[in-house]
C-alpha positions as CSV (number, residue, x, y, z in Angstrom):
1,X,0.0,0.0,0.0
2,X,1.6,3.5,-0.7
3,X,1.8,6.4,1.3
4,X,-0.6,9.0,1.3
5,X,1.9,12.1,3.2
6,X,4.6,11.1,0.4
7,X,5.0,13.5,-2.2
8,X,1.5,15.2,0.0
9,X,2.0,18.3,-2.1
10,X,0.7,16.5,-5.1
11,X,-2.9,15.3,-3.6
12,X,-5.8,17.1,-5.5
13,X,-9.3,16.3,-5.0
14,X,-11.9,16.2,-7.4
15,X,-13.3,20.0,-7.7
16,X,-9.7,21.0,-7.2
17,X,-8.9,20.0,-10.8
18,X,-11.9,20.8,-12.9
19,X,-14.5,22.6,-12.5
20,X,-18.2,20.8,-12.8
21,X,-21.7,21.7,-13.4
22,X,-22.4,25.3,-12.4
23,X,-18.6,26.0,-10.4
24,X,-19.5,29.4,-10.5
25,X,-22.2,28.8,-7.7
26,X,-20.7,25.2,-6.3
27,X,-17.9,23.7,-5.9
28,X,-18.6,20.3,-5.3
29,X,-21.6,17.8,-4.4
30,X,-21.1,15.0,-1.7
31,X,-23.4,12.1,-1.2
32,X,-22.7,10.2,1.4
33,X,-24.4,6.6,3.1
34,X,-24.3,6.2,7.1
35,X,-23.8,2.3,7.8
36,X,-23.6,0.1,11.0
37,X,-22.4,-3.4,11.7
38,X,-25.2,-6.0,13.4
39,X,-23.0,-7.3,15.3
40,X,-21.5,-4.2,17.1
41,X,-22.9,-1.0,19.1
42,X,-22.8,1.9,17.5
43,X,-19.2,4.0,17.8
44,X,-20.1,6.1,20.8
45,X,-21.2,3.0,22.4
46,X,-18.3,0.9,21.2
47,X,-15.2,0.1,23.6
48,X,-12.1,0.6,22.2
49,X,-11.2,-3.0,21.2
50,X,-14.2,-3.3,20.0
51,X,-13.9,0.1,17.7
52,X,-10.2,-1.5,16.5
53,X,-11.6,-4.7,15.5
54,X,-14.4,-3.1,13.6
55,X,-12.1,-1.0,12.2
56,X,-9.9,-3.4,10.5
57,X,-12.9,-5.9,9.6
58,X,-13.8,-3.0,7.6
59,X,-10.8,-2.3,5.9
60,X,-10.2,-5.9,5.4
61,X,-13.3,-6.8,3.2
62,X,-14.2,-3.4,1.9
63,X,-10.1,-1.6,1.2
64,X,-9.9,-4.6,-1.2
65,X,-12.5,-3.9,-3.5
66,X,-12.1,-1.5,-6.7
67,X,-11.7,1.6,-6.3
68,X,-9.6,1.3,-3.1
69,X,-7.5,-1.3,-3.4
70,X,-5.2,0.9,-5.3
71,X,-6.0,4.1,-2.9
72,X,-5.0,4.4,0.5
73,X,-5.9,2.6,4.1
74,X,-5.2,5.7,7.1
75,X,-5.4,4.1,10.2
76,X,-5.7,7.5,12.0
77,X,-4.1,6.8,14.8
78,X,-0.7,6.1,13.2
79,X,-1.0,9.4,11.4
80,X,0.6,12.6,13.4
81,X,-1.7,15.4,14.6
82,X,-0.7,17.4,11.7
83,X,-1.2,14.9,9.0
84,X,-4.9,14.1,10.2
85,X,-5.2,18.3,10.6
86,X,-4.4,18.0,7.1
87,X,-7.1,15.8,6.2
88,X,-9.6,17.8,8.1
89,X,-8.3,21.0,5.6
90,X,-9.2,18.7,2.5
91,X,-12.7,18.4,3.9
92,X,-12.0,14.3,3.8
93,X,-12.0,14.1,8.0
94,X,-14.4,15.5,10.6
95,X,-12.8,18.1,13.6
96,X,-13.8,14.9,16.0
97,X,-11.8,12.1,14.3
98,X,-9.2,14.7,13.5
99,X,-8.8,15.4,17.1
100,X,-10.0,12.0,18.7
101,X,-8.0,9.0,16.5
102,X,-8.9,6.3,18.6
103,X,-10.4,3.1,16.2
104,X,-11.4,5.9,13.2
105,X,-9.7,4.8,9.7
106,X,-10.3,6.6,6.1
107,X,-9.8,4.3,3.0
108,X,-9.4,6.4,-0.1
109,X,-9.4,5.7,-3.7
110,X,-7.0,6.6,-6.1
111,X,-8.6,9.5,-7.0
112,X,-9.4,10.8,-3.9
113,X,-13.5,11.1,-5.2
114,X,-14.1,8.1,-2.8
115,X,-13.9,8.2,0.6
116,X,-14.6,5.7,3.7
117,X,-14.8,7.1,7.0
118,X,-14.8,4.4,9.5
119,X,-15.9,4.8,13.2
120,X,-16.9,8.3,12.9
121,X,-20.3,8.6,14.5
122,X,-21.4,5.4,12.8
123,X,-19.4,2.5,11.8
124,X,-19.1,3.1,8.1
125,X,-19.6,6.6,6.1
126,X,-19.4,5.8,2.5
127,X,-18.6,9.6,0.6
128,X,-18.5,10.0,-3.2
129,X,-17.5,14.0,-4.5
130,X,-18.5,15.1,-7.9
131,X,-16.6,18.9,-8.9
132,X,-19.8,21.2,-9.2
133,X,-23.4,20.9,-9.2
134,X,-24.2,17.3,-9.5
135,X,-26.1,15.7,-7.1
136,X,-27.3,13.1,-9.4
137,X,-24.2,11.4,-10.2
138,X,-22.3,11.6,-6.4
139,X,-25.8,9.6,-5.7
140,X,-25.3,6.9,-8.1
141,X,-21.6,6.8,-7.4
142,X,-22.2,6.4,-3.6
143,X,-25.1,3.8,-4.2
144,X,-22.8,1.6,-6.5
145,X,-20.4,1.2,-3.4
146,X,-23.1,0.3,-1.2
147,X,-24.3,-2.2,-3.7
148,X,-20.9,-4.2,-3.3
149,X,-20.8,-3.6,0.1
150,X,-23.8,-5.1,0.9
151,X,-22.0,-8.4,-0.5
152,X,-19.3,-8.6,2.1
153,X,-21.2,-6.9,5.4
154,X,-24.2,-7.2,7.2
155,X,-25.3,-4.1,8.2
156,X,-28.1,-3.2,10.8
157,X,-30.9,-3.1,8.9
158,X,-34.7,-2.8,10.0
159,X,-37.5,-3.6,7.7
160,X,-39.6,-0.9,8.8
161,X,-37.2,2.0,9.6
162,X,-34.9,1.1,7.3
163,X,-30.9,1.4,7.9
164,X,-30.2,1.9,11.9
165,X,-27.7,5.2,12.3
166,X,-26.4,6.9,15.1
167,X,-28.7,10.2,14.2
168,X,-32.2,9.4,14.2
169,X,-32.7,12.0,11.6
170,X,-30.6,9.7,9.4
171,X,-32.7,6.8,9.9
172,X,-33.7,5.1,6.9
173,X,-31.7,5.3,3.8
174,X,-28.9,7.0,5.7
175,X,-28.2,9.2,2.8
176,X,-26.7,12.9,3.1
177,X,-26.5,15.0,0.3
178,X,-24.2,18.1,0.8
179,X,-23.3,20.8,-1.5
180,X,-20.1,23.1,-1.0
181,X,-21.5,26.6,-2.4
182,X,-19.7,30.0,-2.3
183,X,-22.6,32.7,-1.6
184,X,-21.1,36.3,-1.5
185,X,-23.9,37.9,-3.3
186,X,-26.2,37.2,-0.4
187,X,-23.6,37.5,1.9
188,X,-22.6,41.4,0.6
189,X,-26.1,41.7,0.0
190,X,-27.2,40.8,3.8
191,X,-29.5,38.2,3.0
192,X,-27.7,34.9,4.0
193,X,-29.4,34.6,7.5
194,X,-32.6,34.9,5.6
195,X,-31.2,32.0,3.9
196,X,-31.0,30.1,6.6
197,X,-33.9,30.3,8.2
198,X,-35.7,28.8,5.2
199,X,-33.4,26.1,4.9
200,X,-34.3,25.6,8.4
201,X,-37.7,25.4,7.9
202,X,-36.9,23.1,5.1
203,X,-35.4,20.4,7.1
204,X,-32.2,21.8,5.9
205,X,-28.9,22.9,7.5
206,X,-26.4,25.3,6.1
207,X,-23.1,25.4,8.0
208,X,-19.3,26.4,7.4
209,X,-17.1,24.8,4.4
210,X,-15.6,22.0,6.4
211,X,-18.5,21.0,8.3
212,X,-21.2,22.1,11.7
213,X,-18.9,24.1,14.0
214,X,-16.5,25.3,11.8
215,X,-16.6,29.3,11.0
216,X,-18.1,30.6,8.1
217,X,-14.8,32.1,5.9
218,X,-14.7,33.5,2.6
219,X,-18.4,33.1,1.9
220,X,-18.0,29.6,1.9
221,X,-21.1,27.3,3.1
222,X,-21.9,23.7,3.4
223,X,-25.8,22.8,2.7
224,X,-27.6,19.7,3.9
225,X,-30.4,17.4,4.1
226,X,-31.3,16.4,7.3
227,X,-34.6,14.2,7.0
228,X,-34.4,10.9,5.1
229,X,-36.7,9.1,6.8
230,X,-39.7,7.8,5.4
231,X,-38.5,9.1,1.7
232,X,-36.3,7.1,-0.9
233,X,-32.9,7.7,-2.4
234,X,-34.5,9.1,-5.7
235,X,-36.7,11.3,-3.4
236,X,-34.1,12.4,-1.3
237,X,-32.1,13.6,-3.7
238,X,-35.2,15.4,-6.0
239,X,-35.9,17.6,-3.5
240,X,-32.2,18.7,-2.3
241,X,-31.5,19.5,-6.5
242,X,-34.9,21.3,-6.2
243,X,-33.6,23.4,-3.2
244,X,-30.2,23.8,-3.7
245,X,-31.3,24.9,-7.4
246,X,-33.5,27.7,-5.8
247,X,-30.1,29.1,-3.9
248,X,-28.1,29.2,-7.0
249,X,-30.9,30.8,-8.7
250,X,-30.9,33.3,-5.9
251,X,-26.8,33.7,-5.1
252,X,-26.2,34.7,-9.0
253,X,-29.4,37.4,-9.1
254,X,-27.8,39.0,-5.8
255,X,-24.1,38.7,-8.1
256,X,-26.0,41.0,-10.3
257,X,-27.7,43.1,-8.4
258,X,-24.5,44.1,-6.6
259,X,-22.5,44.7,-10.0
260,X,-25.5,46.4,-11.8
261,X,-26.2,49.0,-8.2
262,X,-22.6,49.7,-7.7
263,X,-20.2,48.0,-10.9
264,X,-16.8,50.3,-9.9
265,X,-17.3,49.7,-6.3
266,X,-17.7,46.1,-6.5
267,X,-14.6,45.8,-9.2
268,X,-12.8,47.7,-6.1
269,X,-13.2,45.6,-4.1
270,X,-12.0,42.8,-6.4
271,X,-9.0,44.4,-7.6
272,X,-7.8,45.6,-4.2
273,X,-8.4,42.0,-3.1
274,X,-6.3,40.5,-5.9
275,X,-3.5,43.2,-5.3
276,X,-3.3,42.2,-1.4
277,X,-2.8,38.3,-2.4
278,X,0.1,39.0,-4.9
279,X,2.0,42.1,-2.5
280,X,1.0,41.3,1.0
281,X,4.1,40.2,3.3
282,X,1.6,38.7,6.3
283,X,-1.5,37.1,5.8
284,X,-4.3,35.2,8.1
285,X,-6.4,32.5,7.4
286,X,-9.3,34.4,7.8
287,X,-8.2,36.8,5.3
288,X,-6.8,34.6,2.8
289,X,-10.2,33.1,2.8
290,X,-11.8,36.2,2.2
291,X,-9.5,37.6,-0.5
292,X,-9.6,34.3,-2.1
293,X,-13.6,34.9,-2.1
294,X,-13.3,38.3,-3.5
295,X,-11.3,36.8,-6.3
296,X,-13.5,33.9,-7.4
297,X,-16.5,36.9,-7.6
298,X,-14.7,39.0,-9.8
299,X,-13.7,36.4,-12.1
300,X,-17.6,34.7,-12.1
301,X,-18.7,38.8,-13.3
302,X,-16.0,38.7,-15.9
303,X,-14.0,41.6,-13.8
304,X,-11.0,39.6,-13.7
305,X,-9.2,37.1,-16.3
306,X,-6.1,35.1,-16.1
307,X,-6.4,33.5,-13.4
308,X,-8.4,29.6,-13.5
309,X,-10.7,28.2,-10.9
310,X,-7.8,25.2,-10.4
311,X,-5.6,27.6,-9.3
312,X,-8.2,29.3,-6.8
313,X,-9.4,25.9,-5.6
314,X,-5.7,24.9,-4.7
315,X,-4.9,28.3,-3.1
316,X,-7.9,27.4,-1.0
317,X,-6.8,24.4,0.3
318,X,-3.0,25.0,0.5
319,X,-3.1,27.7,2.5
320,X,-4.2,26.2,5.5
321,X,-2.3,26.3,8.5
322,X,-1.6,23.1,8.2
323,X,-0.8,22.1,4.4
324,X,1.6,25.3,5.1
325,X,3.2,23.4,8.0
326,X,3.3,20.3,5.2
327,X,5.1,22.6,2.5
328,X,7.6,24.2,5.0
329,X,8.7,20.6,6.2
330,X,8.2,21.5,10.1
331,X,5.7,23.3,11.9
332,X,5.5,26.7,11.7
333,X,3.9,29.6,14.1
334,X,3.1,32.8,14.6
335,X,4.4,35.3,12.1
336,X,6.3,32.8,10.5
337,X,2.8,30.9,9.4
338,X,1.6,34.4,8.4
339,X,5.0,35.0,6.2
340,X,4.6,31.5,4.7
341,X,0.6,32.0,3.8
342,X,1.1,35.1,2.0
343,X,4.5,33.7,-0.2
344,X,3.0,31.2,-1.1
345,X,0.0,32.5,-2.0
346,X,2.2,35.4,-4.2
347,X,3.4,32.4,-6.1
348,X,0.4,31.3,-6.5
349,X,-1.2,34.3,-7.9
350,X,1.5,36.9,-8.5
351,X,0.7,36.5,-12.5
352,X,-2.3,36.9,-12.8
């Protein structure tokens, strides 16, 4: 089996190399299937043995099977705080497995499109990414796994609730759709929280880019489903294309509201951003975010050219505290960190 932290630098994931189905709006669509073993308690029940030996059951029968049998098999608590920190940047591992190690494993195709998450708050979370807006296919992807899993593990299944999960809201198929959507129309327009209320009342939750907890940053969102109960796969995913459909719809008619009200204002604010990431000597996360958001709206109104969505979509991810602490070869703090974000992130844009 290879290493995943050799030659790190190199690791893209799907919507980091091409941009999908409406990228202006989203930058990639998860599906993802909540599983349980029969024979076990659920994680948060589970003792510690009993979380190892679920764990490597798991990767025994399912790290074998194509597409991860040439991927990678993290047993996360061989990896160093900053490797699994690193994962947590990439959006592939939760703040609680990141920071609690104890029996969780990922197994990872080739690719990186496909991802298992084992012994986070249920035994097995089976994730397929699609780059963009495309709920359909992640589904089908993610549904073709659990087809061949259901071959090799009996899962905790009930025939009138449907799959048993940790989150009763999960109940059922144990399907989560999620969409990763950058909103600063309605977020320079003031109307995001209005946003969220009626996702709320939707049985939806919006939340920050890598997942409930985190800050928001850069505009940067994460929508949800959060009912699957009672409904199928098919329906499931109908109404999250329906919704998530609306808030594009809605994000781009803010875009142009913004630019039609106030065109050399807004193009200000772009261009000064732009100017900051290829001068500035010191730069936070926070900002780097936000500069980085600034960017990607300028180019989506055709105020800026030159510069691809790849190379935002890598900036976005690299310059995290700790991918920066991967690219400097030790771990780095304080004004240091700052010094390294904002070289790097020259480099990165300083010809556009």
């Amino acid at each position: 089996m290879r290493t995943f932290f050799k030659d790190f630098p190199e690791r893209r994931l799907p919507w980091q190399v091409s941009a999908g189905p409406e990228a202006d709006v989203v930058l990639a669509t998860s599906a993802a299937l909540a599983r349980n073993l029969r024979a076990f308690p659920f994680p948060g029940k589970a003792s510690e043995v009993e979380l190892r030996t679920i764990r490597g059951d798991l990767i025994r029968r399912l790290g074998s099977l194509e597409p991860f049998a040439e991927g990678w098999h993290l047993d996360l608590e061989g990896l160093t705080s900053s490797e699994r920190r690193c994962l947590q940047e990439m959006t592939q591992l939760s703040s609680r497995s990141a920071a609690d190690p104890v029996g969780k494993g990922l197994v990872l195709d080739g690719e990186l499109g496909l991802c298992l998450a084992l012994n986070g708050d249920d035994h097995l979370e089976a994730v397929a990414t699609r780059a963009g807006w495309d709920p359909r296919a992640a589904l089908d992807d993610v549904l073709d796994l659990d087809a061949r899993f259901e071959q090799q593990v009996d899962f905790a299944f009930d025939a009138d609730l449907g799959y048993l999960t940790a989150y009763p809201t999960r109940v059922g198929t144990g399907l989560r759709l999620s969409a990763a959507v950058h909103l600063p129309g309605l977020v320079m327009a003031d109307e995001i929280q209005k946003l969220i209320n009626a996702l709320r009342q939707l049985q939806f939750t919006i939340h920050g880019f890598h997942g409930p907890g985190a800050p928001i940053r850069g505009a940067l969102f994460r929508v949800e489903n959060l009912i699957t109960l009672g409904r199928s796969e098919a329906e499931v995913q109908e109404d999250f294309a329906t919704h998530v459909g609306k808030i594009i719809a809605y994000e781009r008619s803010a875009r142009r509201q913004l630019f039609g009200r106030d065109s050399l204002g807004l193009e200000d604010v772009v261009r000064r951003s732009l100017a900051i990431l290829q001068e500035a000597r010191l730069m936070s996360s926070q900002e780097a975010f936000d500069r980085l958001s600034d960017v990607r709206l300028g180019l989506s109104l055709g105020i800026l050219e030159g510069i691809s969505p790849e190379t935002l979509n890598l900036a976005l991810i690299r310059q995290q505290s700790a991918h920066l602490d991967r690219l400097a070869g030790k771990g780095l703090q304080g004004k240091d960190r700052l010094a390294a974000r904002a070289r790097h992130l020259r480099e990165w844009l300083g010809t556009a």
